[in-house]
VOGU-3710 file (C-alpha; in Angstrom, 3 decimals, decimal comma):
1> xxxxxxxxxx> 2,403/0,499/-76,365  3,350/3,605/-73,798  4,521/0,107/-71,542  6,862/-1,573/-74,736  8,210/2,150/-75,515  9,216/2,133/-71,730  10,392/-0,725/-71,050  12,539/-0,506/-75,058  13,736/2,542/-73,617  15,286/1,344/-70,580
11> xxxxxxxxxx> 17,146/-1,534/-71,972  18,829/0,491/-75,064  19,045/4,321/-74,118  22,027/6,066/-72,756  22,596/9,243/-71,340  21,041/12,375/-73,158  21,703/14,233/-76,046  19,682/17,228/-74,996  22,240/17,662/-71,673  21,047/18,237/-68,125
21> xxxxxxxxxx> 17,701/19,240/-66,962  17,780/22,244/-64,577  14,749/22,634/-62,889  13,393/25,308/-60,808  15,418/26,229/-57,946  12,417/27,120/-55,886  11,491/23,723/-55,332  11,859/21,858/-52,106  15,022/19,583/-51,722  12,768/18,136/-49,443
31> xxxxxxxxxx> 10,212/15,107/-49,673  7,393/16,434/-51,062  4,263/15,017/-52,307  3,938/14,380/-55,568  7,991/14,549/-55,294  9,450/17,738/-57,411  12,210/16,135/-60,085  14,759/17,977/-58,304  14,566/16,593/-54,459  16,000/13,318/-56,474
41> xxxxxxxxxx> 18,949/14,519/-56,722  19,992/11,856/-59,173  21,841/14,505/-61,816  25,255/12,154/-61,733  23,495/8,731/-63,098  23,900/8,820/-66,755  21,334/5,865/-67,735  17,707/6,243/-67,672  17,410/2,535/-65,985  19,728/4,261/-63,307
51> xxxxxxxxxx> 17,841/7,149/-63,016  14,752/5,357/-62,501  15,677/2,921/-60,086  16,780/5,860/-58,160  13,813/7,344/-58,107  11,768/4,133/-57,508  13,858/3,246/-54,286  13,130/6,780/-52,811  9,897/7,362/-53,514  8,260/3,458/-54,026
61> xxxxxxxxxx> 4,543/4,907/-54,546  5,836/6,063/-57,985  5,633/2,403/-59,302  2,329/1,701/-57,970  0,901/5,478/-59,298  2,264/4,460/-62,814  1,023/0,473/-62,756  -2,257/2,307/-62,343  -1,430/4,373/-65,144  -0,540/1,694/-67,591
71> xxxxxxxxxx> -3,435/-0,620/-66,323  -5,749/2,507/-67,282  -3,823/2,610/-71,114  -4,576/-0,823/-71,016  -7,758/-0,950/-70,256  -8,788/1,711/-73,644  -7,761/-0,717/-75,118  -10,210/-3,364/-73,961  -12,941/-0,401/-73,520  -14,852/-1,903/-76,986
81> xxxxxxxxxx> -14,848/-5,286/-75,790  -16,742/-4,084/-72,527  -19,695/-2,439/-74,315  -19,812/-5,331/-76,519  -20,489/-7,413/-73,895  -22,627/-4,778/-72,023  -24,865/-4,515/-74,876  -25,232/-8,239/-75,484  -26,246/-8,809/-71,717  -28,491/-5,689/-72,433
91> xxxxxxxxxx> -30,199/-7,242/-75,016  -30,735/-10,821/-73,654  -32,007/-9,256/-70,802  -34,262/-7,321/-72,813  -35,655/-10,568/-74,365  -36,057/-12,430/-71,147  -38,046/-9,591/-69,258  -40,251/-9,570/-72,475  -41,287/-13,153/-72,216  -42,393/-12,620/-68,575
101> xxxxxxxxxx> -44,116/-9,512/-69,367  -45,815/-10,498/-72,676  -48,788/-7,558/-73,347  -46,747/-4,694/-71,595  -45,849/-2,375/-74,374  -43,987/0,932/-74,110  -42,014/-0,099/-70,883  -37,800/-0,865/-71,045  -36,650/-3,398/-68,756  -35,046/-2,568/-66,050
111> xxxxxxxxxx> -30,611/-3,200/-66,719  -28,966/-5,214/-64,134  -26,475/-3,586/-62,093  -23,767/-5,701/-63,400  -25,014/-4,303/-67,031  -24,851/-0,913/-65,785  -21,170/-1,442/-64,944  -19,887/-3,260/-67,866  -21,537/-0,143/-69,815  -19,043/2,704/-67,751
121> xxxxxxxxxx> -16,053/0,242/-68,539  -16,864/0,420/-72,085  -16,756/4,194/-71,864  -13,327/5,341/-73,335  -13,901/8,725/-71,685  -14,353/6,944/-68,162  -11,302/4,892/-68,219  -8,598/7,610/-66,499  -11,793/8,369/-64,098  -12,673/5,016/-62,758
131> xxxxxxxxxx> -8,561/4,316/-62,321  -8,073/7,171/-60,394  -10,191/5,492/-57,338  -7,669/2,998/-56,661  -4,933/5,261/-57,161  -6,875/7,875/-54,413  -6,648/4,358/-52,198  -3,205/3,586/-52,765  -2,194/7,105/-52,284  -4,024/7,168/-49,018
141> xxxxxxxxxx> -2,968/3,895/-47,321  0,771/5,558/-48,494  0,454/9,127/-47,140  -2,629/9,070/-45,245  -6,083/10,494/-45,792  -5,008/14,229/-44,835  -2,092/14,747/-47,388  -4,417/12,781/-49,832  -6,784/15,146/-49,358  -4,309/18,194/-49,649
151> xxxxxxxxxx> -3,170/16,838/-52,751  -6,513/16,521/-54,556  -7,531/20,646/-53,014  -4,455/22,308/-53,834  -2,315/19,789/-56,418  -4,877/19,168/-58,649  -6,352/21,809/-61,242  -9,822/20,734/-63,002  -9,734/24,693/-64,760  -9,359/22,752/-68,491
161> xxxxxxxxxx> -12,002/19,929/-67,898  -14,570/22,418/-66,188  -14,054/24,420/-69,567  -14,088/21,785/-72,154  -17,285/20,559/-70,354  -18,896/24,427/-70,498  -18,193/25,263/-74,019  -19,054/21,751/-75,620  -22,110/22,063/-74,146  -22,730/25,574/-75,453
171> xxxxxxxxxx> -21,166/24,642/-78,884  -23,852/22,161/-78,897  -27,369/24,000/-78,616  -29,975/24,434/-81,193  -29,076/27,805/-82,258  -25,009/27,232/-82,944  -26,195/23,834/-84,582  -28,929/25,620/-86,639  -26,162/28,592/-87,545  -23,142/26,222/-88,718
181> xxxxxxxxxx> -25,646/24,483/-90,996  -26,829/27,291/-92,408  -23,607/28,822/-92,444  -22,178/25,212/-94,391  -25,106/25,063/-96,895  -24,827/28,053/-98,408  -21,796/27,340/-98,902  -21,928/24,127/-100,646  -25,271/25,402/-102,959  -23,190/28,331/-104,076
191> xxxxxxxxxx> -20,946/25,366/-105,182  -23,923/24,089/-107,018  -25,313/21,770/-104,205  -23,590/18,846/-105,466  -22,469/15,714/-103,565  -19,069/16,909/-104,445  -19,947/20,331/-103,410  -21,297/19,437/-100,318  -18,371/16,773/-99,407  -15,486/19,600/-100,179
201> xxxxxxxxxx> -17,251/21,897/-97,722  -18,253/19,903/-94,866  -15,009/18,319/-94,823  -12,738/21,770/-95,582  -15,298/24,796/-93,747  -16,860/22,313/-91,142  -13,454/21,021/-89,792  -11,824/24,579/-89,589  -15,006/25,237/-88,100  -14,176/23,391/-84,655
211> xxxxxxxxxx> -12,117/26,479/-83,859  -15,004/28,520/-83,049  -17,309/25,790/-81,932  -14,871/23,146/-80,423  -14,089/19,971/-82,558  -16,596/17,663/-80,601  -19,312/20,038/-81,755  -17,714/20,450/-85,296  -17,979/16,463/-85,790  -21,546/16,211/-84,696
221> xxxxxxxxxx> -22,653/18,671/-87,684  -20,422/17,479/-90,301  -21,357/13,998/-89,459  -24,949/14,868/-89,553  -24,261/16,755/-93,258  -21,979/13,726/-94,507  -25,131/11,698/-94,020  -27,422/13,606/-95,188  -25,947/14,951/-98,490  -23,412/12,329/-98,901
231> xxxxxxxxxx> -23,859/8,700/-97,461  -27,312/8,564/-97,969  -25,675/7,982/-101,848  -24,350/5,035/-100,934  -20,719/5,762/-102,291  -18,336/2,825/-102,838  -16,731/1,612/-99,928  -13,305/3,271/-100,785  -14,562/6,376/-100,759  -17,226/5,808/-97,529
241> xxxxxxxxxx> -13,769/4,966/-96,075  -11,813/7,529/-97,358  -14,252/10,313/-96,527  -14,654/8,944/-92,895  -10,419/8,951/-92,330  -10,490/12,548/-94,067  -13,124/13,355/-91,412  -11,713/12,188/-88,231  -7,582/13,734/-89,549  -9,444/16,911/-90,646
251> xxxxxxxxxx> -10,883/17,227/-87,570  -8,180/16,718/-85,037  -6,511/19,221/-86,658  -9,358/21,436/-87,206  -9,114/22,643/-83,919  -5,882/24,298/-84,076  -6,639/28,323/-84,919  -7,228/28,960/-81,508  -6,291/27,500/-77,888  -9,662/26,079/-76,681
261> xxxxxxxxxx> -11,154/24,256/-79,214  -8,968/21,305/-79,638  -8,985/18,755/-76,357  -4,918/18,197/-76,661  -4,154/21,772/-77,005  -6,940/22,875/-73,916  -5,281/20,772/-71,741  -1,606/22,318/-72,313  -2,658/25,828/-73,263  -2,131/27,555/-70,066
271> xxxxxxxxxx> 1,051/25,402/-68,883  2,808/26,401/-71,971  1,804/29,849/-72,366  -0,197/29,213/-76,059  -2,786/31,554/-76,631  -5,273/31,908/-79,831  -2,548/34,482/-81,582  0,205/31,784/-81,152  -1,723/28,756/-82,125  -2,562/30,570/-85,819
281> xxxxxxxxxx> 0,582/31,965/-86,219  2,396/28,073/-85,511  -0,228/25,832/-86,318  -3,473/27,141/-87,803  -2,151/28,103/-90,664  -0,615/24,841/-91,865  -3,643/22,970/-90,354  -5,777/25,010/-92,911  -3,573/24,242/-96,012  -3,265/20,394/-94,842
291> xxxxxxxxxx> -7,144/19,930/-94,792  -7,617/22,134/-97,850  -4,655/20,129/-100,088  -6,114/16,253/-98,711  -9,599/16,979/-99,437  -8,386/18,225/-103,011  -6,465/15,686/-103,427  -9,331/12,788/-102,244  -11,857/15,284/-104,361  -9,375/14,770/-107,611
301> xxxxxxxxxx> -8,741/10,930/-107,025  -12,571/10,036/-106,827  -13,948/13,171/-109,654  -15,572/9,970/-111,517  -17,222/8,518/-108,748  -18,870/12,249/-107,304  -19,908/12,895/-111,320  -21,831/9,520/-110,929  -23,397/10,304/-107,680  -24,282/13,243/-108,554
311> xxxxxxxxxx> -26,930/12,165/-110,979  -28,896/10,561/-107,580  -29,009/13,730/-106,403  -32,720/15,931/-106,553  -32,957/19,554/-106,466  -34,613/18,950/-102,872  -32,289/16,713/-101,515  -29,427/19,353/-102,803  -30,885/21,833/-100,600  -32,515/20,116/-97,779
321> xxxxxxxxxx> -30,553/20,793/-94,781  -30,401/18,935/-91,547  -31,883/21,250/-88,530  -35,630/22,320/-89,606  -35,961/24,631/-86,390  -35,186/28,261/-87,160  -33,678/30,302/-84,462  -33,820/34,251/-84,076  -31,054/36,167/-84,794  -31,175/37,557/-81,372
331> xxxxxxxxxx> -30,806/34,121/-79,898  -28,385/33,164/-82,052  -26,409/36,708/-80,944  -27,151/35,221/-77,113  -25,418/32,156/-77,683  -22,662/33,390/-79,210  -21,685/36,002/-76,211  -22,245/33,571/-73,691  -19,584/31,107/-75,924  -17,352/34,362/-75,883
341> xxxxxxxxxx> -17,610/34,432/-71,804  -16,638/31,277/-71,506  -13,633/31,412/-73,642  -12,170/34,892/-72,381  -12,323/33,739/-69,062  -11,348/30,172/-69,720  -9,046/30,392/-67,136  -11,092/31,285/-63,899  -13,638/27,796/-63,110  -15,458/30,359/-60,995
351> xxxxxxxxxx> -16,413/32,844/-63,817  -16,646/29,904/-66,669  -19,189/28,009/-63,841  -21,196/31,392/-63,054  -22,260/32,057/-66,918  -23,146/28,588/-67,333  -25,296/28,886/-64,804  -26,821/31,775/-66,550  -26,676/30,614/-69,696  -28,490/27,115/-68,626
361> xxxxxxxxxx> -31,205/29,911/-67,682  -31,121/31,900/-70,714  -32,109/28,335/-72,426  -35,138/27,573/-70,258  -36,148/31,226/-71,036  -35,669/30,528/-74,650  -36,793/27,000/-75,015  -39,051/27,072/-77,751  -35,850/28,277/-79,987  -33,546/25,733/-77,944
371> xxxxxxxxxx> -33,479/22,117/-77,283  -32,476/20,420/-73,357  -28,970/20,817/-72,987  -26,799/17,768/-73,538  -24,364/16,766/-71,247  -23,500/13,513/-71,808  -20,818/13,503/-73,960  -19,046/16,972/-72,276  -19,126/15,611/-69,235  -17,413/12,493/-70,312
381> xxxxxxxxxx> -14,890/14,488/-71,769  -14,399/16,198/-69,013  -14,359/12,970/-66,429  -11,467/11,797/-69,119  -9,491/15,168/-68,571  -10,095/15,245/-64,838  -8,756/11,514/-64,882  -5,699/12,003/-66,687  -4,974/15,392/-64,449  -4,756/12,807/-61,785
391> xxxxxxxxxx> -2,808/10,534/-62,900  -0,516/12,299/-64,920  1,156/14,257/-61,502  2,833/11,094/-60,160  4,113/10,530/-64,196  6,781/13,031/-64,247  9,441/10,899/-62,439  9,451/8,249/-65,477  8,231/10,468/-68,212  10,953/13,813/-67,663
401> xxxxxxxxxx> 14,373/11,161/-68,266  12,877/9,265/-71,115  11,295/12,481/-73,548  14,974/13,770/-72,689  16,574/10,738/-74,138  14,460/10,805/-77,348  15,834/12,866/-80,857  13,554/14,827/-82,833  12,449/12,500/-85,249  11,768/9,481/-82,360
411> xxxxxxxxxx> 9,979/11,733/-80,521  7,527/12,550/-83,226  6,741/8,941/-83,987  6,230/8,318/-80,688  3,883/11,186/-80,273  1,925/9,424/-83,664  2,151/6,120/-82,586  0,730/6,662/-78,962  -2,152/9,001/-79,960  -3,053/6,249/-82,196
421> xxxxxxxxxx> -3,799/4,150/-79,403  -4,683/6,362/-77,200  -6,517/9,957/-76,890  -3,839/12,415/-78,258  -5,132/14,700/-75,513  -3,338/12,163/-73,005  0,162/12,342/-74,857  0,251/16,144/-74,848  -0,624/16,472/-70,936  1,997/13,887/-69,952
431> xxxxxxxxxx> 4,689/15,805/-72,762  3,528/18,753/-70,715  4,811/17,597/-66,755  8,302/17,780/-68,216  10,191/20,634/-66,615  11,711/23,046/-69,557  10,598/21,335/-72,340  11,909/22,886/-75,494  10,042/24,874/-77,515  10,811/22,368/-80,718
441> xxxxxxxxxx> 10,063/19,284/-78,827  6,765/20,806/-77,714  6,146/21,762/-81,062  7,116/18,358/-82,423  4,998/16,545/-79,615  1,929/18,131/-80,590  2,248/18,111/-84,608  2,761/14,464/-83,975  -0,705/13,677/-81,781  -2,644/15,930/-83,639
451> xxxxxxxxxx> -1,631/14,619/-86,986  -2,453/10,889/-85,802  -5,787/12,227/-84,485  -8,007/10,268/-87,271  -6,061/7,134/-87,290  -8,428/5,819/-84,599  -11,389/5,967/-83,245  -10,229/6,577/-79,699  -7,534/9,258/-81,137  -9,544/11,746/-80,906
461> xxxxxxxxxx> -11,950/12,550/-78,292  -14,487/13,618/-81,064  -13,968/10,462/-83,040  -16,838/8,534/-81,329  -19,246/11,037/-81,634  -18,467/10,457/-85,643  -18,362/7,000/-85,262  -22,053/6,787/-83,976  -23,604/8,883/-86,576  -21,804/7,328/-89,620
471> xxxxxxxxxx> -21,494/3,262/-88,390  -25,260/3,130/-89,938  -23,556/3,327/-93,455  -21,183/0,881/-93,000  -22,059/-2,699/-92,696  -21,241/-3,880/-89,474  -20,238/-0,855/-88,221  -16,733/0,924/-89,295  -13,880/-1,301/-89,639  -10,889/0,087/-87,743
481> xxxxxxxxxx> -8,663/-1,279/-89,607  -9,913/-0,021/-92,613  -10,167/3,437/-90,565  -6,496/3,161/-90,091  -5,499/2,646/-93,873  -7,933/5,403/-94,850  -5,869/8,457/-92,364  -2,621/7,376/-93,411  -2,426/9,499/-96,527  -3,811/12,723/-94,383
491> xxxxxxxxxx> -1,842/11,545/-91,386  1,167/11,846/-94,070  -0,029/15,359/-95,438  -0,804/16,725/-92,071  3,146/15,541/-91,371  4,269/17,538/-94,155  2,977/20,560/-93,633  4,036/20,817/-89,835  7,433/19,527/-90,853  7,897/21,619/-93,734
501> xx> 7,077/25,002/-92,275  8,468/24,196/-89,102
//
């Protein structure tokens, strides 16, 4: 799609309407590396095709870096069919080493390495990661090892991935878990512990609640609740998809009271200046009154279906909650500080790094009352960011002349239709290497990718965190198609209340 928009572009755009870019005049006219937009010197062509050609004939590694680039969007989109055939050669394996091994129980067999590899290519949050090695080769056998090198120590900045990985891994501890839960269900049995009860305030509290915890962390409780006071109902399959679409756009948005909780508003927080006062004040807001007026509206539109379910429902399943394992207040209290550490100094890796290392202390200390630290999934999201940091410094040269060229309302639906194929955090960091973006396109650029956030599962860097808790209610897993039907009408309501109150 980000290839076909390209391409469209530079057969049918013109010069643009938003006039000359100036870019900072303390940038080398010279050649440096990645080339600043400026040492072009290409402000007299008027058509982007020009412009680009230009740029191609003076600085040739630009077509290979972006190739790369596209082959990387590309290959999201093949990441499913990967795992599916990682898991199948998994599993035959399995049977064969089982039928020379007959009488060895409690043993796994050992995955071949070809296995192994088809598994990381299934990874969505791997893709940007594994491309960047033969972009680091290209780059090298074009500017030598040395400059390749001083690029990746001084060009590149991994501050937003080391933090994402930090305080998803916090977010995700016993005692947070154990405290959201808590926090959720007394919620939802003040509501009189109904499946309707508990659906309104999973999917209304529990979403707004990924901007304290982080949206990643956010999913994997509501998930969790869904299943547990919903799903395990067995609601109709318009509302199992429904709920699941309301999830996932409820979510991405979820994110957006404050600067570090939300993956596509991390990774352009600092460049643009946004803090947690400015994201409330221009987004939070109007993210709250989207997910409060689509869940009513979803709540209102199935009211027959929740009054049915609700007769499955005992007085023990209405208050049973999820996490059994108590945590002390003063733990809890411990967590929390060492989740406020990381985000005041978000900024500084050094700092962030240093009370992680504490904190991973603090939880050995305290590991009756915790559980191991995960990692997995942080660290994936944070090999994704680190990936698309990479890349996205030798994207400027295509990307600055063709946002330029795009109006208002084409630039939103690009925004929507490219996070829907791709991680929305991806959309906003590219948006973000154009010099003096407006503030309105900005704005527009990230309404748009946030909005389209639950059309997919790979919209979202949360998504498949959802998707793996809740495909055990769906047979066959959860269609993506049906997915896609079920977020339009909160993809449309999310649209309405950025647009409106613009």
């Amino acid at each position: 799609m980000t290839l076909f928009l390209l391409l469209f572009s530079l057969c049918n755009l013109g010069s643009s309407p938003l006039g000359d870019f100036v870019v900072s005049t303390g940038e080398s006219m010279g050649a440096v590396f990645p080339r600043s937009i400026l040492s072009y010197d290409d402000q007299h062509l008027s058509t982007l095709f020009e412009v680009l050609l230009h740029r191609v004939s003076v600085e040739p590694l630009n077509l290979f870096a972006t190739l790369i680039f596209f082959a990387a969007v590309v290959h999201t989109f093949c990441a499913p069919i990967f795992l599916r055939w990682a898991k199948q050669r998994e599993e035959a394996e399995h049977l064969e080493w089982l039928s020379r091994r007959e009488g060895e129980q409690g043993r796994e067999a050992p995955l071949n390495f070809v296995t192994v590899v088809l598994h990381y290519l299934g990874e969505l949050e791997a893709v940007f990661g594994i491309w960047a090695i033969p972009l680091i080769v290209v780059i090298s056998l074009s500017k030598g090892w040395a400059q390749t090198k001083e690029y990746l120590e001084h060009s590149v900045h991994f501050t937003e991935a080391v933090f994402v990985v930090v305080i998803m891994a916090m977010a995700a501890t016993q005692p947070i878990l154990y405290l959201a839960e808590r926090t959720l269900s007394l919620g939802a049995r003040l509501l009189g512990g109904s499946p309707a009860s508990w659906w309104a305030t999973i999917l209304i509290a529990g979403s707004l609640l990924g901007s304290l915890i982080t949206e990643p962390a956010a999913m994997t409780i509501c998930a969790l609740l869904l299943g547990q006071h919903f799903f395990k109902y067995k609601p109709s399959n318009r509302l199992a998809y429904a709920t699941v679409g309301l999830l996932f756009a409820n979510i991405s948005v979820g994110g957006l009271l404050t600067h570090f909780a939300a993956p596509p508003v991390v990774i352009i927080a600092r460049r643009w200046g946004w803090d947690t006062g400015f994201m409330f004040s221009t987004f939070g807001w109007k993210a709250a009154g989207a997910i409060c007026f689509s869940t009513a509206a979803c709540l209102y539109l199935f009211r027959r279906e929740f009054r049915t379910l609700a007769r499955r429902v005992s007085p023990f399943d209405a208050a049973h909650p999820v996490s059994e394992k108590a945590a002390p207040v003063a733990v809890i209290v411990a967590n929390l500080l060492f989740m406020l550490w990381t985000v005041v100094n978000s900024q500084s890796s050094q700092l962030v790094i240093g009370g992680f290392l504490f904190f991973l202390a603090f939880v050995d200390a305290t590991r009756y009352y915790q559980r191991a630290v995960s990692l997995r999934m942080p660290l994936l999201v944070g090999f994704f960011l680190a990936g698309l940091v990479i890349h996205g410094s030798f994207q400027a040269w295509w990307i600055e002349p063709l946002l330029n060229r795009l109006g208002d309302a084409a630039l939103l639906l690009s925004s929507i239709v490219l996070s829907a194929f791709n991680d929305n955090a991806a959309i906003t960091y590219l948006a973000s290497l154009v010099p003096h973006f407006s503030d309105d396109l900005k704005y527009l650029v990230v309404a748009g990718a946030v909005s389209a956030g639950g059309l997919t599962i790979v919209a979202n860097a949360p998504n498949p965190a959802g998707n793996a808790i809740l495909s055990r209610y769906f047979d066959g897993g959860i269609s993506q198609f049906y997915l896609l039907v079920a977020a339009l009408f909160p993809l449309l309501v999310n649209l309405m209340f950025f647009i409106s109150f613009r």
